[in-house]
N, CA, C and O atoms as CSV, one atom per row, in Angstrom:
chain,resi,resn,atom,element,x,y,z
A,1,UNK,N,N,19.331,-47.960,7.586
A,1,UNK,CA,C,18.727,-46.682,7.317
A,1,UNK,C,C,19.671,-45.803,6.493
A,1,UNK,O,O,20.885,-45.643,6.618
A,2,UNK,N,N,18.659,-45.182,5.470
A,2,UNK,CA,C,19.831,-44.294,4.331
A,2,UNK,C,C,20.232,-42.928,5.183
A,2,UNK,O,O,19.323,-42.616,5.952
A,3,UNK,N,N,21.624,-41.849,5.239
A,3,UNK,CA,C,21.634,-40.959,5.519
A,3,UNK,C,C,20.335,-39.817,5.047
A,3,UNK,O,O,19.777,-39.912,3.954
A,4,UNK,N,N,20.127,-39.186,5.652
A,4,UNK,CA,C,19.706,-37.607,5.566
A,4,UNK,C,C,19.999,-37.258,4.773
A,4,UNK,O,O,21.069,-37.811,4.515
A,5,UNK,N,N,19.562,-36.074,3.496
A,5,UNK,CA,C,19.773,-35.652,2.498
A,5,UNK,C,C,20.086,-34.198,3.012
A,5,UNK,O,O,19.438,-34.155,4.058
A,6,UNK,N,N,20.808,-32.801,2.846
A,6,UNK,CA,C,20.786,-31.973,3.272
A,6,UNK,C,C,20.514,-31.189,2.176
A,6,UNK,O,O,21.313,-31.267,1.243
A,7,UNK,N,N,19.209,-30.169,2.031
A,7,UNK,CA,C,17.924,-30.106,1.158
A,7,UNK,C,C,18.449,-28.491,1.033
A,7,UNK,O,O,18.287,-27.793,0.032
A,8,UNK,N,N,19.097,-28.082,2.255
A,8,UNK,CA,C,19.325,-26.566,2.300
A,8,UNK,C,C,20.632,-26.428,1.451
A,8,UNK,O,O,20.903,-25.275,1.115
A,9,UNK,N,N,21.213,-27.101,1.178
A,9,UNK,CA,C,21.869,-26.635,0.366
A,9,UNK,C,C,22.113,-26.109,-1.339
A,9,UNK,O,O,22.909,-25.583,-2.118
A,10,UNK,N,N,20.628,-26.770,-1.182
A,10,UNK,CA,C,20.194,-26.534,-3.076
A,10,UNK,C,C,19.596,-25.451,-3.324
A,10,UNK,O,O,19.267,-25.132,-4.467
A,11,UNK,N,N,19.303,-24.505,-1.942
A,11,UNK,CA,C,17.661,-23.312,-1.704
A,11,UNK,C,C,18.940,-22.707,-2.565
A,11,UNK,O,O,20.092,-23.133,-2.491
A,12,UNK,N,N,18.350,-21.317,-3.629
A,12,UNK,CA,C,18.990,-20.504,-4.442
A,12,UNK,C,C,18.786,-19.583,-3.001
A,12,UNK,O,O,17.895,-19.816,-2.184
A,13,UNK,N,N,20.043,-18.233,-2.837
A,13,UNK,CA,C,19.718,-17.717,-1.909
A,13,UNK,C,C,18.671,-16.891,-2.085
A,13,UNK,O,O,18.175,-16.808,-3.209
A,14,UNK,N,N,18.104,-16.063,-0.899
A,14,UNK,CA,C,16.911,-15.235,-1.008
A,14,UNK,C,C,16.805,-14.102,-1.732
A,14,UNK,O,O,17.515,-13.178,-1.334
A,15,UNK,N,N,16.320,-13.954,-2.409
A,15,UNK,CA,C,15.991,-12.276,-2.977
A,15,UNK,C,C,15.755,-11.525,-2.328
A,15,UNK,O,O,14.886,-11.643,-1.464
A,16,UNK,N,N,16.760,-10.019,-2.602
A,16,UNK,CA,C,16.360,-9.010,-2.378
A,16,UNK,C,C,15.322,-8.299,-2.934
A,16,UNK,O,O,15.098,-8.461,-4.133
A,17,UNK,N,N,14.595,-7.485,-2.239
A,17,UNK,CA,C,13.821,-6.347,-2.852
A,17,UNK,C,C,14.633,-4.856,-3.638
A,17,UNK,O,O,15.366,-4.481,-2.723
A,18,UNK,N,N,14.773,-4.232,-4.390
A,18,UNK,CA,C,14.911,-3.510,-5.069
A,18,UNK,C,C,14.570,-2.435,-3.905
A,18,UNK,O,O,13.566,-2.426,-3.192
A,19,UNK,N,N,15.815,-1.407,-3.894
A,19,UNK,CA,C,15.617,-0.458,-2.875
A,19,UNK,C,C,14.690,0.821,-3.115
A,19,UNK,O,O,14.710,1.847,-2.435
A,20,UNK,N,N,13.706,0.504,-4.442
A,20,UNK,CA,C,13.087,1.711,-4.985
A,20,UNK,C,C,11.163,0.782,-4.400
A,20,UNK,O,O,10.055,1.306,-4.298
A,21,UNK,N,N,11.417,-0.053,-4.265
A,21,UNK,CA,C,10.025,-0.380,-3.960
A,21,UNK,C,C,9.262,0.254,-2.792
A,21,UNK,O,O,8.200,0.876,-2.769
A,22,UNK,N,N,9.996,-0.041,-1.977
A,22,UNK,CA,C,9.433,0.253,-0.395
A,22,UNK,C,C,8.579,-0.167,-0.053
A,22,UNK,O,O,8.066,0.510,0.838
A,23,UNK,N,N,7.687,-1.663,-0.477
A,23,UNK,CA,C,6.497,-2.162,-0.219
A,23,UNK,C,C,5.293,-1.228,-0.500
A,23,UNK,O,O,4.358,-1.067,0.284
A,24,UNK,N,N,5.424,-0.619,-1.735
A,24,UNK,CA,C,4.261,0.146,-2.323
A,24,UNK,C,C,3.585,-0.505,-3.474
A,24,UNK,O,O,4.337,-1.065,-4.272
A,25,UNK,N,N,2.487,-0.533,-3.680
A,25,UNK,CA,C,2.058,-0.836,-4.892
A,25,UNK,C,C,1.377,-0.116,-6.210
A,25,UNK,O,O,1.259,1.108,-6.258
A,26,UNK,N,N,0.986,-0.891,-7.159
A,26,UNK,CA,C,0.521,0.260,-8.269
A,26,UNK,C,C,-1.488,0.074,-7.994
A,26,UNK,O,O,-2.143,-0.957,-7.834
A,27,UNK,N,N,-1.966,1.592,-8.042
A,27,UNK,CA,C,-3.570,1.139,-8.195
A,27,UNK,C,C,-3.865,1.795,-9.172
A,27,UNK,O,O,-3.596,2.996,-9.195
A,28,UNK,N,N,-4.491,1.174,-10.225
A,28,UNK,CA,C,-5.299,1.923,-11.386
A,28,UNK,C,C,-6.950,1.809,-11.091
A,28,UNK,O,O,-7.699,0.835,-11.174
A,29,UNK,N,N,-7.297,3.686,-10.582
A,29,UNK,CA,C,-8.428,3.891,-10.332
A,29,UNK,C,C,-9.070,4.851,-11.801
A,29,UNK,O,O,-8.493,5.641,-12.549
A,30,UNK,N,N,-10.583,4.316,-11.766
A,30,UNK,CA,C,-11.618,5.502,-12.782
A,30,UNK,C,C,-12.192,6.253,-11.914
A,30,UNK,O,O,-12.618,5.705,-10.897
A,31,UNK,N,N,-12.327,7.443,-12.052
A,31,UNK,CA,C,-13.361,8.625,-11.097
A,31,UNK,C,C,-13.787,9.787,-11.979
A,31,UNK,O,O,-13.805,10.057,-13.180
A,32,UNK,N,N,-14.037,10.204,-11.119
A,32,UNK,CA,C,-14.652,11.935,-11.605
A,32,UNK,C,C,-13.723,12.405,-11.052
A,32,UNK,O,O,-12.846,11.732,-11.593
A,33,UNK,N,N,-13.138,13.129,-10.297
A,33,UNK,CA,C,-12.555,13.896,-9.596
A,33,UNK,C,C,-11.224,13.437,-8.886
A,33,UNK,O,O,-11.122,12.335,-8.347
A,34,UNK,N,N,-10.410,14.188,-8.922
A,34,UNK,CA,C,-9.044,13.579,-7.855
A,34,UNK,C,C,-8.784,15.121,-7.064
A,34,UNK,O,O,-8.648,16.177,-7.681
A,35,UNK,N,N,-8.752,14.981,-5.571
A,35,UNK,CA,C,-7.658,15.838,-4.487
A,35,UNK,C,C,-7.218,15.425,-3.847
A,35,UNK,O,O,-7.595,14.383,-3.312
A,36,UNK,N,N,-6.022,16.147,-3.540
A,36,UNK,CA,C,-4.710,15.886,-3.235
A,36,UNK,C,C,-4.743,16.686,-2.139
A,36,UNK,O,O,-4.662,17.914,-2.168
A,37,UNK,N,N,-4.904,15.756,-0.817
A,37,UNK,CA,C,-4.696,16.966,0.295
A,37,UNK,C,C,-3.377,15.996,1.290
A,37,UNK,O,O,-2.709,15.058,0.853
A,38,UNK,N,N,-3.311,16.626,2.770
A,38,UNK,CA,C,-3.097,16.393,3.546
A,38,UNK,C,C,-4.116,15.678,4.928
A,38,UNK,O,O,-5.091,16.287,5.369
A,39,UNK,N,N,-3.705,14.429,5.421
A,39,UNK,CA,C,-5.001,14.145,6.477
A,39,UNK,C,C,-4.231,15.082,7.763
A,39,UNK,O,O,-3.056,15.361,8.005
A,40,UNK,N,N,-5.435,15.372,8.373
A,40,UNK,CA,C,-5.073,17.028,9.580
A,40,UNK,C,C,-5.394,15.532,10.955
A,40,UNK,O,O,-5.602,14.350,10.683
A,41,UNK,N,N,-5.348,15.959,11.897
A,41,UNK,CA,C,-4.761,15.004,12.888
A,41,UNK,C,C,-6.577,16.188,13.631
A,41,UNK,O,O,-6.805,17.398,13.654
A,42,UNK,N,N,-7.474,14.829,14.127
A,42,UNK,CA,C,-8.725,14.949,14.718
A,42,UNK,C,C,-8.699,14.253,15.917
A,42,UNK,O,O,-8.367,13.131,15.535
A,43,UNK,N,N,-8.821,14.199,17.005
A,43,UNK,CA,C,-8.541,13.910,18.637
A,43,UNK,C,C,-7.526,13.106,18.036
A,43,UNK,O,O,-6.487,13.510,17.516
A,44,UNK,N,N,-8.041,11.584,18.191
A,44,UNK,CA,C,-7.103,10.359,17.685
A,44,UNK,C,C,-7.047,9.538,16.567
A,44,UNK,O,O,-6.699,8.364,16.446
A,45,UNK,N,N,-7.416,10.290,15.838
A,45,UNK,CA,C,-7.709,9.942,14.202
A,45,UNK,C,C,-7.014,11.048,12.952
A,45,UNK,O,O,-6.005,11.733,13.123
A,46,UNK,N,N,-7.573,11.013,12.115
A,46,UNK,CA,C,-7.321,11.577,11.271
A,46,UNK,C,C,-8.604,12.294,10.281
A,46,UNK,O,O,-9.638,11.625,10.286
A,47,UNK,N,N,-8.641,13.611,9.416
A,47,UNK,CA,C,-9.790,13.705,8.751
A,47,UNK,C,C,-9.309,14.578,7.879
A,47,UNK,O,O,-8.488,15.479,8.047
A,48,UNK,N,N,-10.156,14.080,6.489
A,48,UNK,CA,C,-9.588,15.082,5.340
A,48,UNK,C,C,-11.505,15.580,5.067
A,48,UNK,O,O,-12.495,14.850,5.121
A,49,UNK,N,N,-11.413,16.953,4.804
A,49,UNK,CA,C,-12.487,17.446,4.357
A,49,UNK,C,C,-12.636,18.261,3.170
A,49,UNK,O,O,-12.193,19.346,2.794
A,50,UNK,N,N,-13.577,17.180,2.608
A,50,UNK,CA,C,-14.198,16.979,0.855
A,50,UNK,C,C,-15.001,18.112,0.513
A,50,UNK,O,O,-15.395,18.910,1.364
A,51,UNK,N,N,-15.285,18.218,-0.849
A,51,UNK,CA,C,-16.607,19.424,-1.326
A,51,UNK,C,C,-17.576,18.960,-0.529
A,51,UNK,O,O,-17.631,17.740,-0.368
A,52,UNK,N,N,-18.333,19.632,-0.009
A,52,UNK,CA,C,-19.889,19.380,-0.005
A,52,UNK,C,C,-20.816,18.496,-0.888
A,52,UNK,O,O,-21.724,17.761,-0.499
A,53,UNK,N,N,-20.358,18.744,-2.271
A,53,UNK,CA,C,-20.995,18.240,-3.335
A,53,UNK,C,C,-20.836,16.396,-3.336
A,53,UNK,O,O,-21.616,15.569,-3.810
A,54,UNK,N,N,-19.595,16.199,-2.655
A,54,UNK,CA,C,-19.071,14.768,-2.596
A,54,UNK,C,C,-19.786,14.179,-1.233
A,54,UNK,O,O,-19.263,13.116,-0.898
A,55,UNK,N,N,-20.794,14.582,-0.413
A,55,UNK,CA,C,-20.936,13.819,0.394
A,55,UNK,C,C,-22.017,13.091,-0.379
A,55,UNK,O,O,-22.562,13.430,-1.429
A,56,UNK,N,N,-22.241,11.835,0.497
A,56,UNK,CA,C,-23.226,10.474,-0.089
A,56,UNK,C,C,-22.322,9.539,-1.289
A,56,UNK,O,O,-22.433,8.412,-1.772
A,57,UNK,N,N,-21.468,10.596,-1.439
A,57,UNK,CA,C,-20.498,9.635,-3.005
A,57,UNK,C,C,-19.710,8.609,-2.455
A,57,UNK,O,O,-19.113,8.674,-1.380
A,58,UNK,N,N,-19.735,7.511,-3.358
A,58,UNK,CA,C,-18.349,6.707,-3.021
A,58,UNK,C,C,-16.862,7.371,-3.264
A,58,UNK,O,O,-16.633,8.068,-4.252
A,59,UNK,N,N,-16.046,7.131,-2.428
A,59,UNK,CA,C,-14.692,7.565,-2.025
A,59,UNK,C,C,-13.570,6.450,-2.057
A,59,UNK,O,O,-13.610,5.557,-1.211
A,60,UNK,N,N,-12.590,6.477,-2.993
A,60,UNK,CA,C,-11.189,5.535,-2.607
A,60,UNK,C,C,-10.252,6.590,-1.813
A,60,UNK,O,O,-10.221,7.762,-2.187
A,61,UNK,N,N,-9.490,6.145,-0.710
A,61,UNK,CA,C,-8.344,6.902,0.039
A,61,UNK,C,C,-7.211,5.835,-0.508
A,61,UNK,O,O,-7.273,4.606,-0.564
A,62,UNK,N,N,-5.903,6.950,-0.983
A,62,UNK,CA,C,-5.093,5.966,-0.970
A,62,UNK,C,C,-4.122,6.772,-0.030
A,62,UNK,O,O,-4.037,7.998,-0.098
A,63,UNK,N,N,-3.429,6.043,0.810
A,63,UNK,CA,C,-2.139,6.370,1.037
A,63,UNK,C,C,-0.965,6.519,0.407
A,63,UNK,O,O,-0.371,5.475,0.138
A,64,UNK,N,N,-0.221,8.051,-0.057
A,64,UNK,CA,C,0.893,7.928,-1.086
A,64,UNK,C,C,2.023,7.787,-0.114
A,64,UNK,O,O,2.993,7.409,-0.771
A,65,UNK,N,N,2.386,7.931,1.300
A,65,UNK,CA,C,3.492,7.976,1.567
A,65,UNK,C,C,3.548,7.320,3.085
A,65,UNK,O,O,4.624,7.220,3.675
């Protein structure tokens, strides 16, 4: 029987992440409208409240932070 090959020694070591990323990503959205609020803390949830004019509309939420 031939020896064992030891395979770990060829792995390049691991990459770091870049300390500016923070596991965020980029989204390129089209809309009508953009606001910029704060979500207010509702029993155990959260709620941001829109124009009037925006209810029935489709909505993207992103999280910036």
């Amino acid at each position: 029987m031939a020896p064992k090959k030891d395979h770990t020694s060829k792995l390049p070591p691991p990459r770091e992440k870049p300390p500016y990323t923070k596991n965020k990503v980029k989204f390129e959205v089209y809309g009508e409208e953009m606001i910029e609020k704060e979500v207010k803390l509702a029993g155990n949830s959260g709620r941001i409240y829109l124009p009037p004019d925006w209810i029935g509309k489709p909505v993207k939420i992103i999280r910036i932070e």
